[in-house]
N, C-alpha and C positions, 0 to 999 in steps of 0.2 A: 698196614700196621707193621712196627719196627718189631723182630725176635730179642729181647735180651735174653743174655747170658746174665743168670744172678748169683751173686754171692752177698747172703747175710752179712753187712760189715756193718760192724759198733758204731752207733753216733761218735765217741772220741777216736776210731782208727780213723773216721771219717773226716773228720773236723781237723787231723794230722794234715789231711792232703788240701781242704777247701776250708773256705771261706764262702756265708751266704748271707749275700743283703738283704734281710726279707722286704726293707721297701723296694728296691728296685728288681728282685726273684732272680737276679745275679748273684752265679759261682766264679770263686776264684781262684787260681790254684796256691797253694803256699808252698809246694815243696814240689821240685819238677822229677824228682827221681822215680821209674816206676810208675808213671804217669802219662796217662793219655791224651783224652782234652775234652774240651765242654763244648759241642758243638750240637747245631739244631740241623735237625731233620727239617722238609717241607710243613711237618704239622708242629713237633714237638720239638722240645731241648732235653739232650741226653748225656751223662757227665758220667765218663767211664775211667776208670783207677783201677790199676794191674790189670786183670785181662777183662774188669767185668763191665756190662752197661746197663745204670739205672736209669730212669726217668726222671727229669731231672723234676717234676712235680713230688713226687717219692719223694726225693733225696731232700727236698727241700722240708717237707714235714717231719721228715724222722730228725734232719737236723733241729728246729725246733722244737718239737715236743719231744726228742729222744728216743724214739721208737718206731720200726716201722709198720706201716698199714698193715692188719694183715691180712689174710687170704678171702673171707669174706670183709674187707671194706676197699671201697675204691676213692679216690682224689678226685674230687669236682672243681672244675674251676667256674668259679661266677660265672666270669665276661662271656665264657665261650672259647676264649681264644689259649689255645693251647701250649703257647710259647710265652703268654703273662705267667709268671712262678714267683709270684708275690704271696707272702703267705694271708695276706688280706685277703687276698684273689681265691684261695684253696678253700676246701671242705670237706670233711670224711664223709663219706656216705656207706651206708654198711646196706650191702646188697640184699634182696629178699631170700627168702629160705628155697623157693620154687627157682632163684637163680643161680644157686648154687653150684 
């Protein structure tokens, strides 16, 4: 499993640096300054700006709906497959109380 570094950043600071196709679960960058890059791990894709790195499953929900997951809920993807980041593909799941 990858360690991120997180930093709470706004769906609009967010939306400053990317762009996300929910049909295709493609980020893009808009602004190269202070910017890292969107690059997939062996399981996942992960989309890091200034020094932090989200998942890029995360990042693709909070852009959509404006908000990120939070601590008790997790990103489900349908298929399985972890580098689909289609927002069709995604779903909250909000963990149980005993897995807390």
């Amino acid at each position: 499993m990858l360690a991120f570094k997180y930093q709470v950043t706004s769906p609009s600071a967010f939306r400053k640096y990317y762009h996300y196709d929910p049909k295709t679960g493609e980020f893009k960058r808009l602004q190269f300054q202070k910017l890292k890059s969107v690059y997939k791990s062996n399981k996942q894709s992960v989309v890091k700006i200034f020094d932090f790195t989200y998942p890029a499953h995360r990042a693709a929900w909070m852009y959509v709906h404006g908000e990120w997951p939070k601590n008790d809920e997790q990103i489900i993807h349908r298929n399985g497959d972890q580098r689909d980041n289609r927002i069709g593909n995604l779903y909250l799941f909000k963990k149980p109380k005993k897995d807390r």
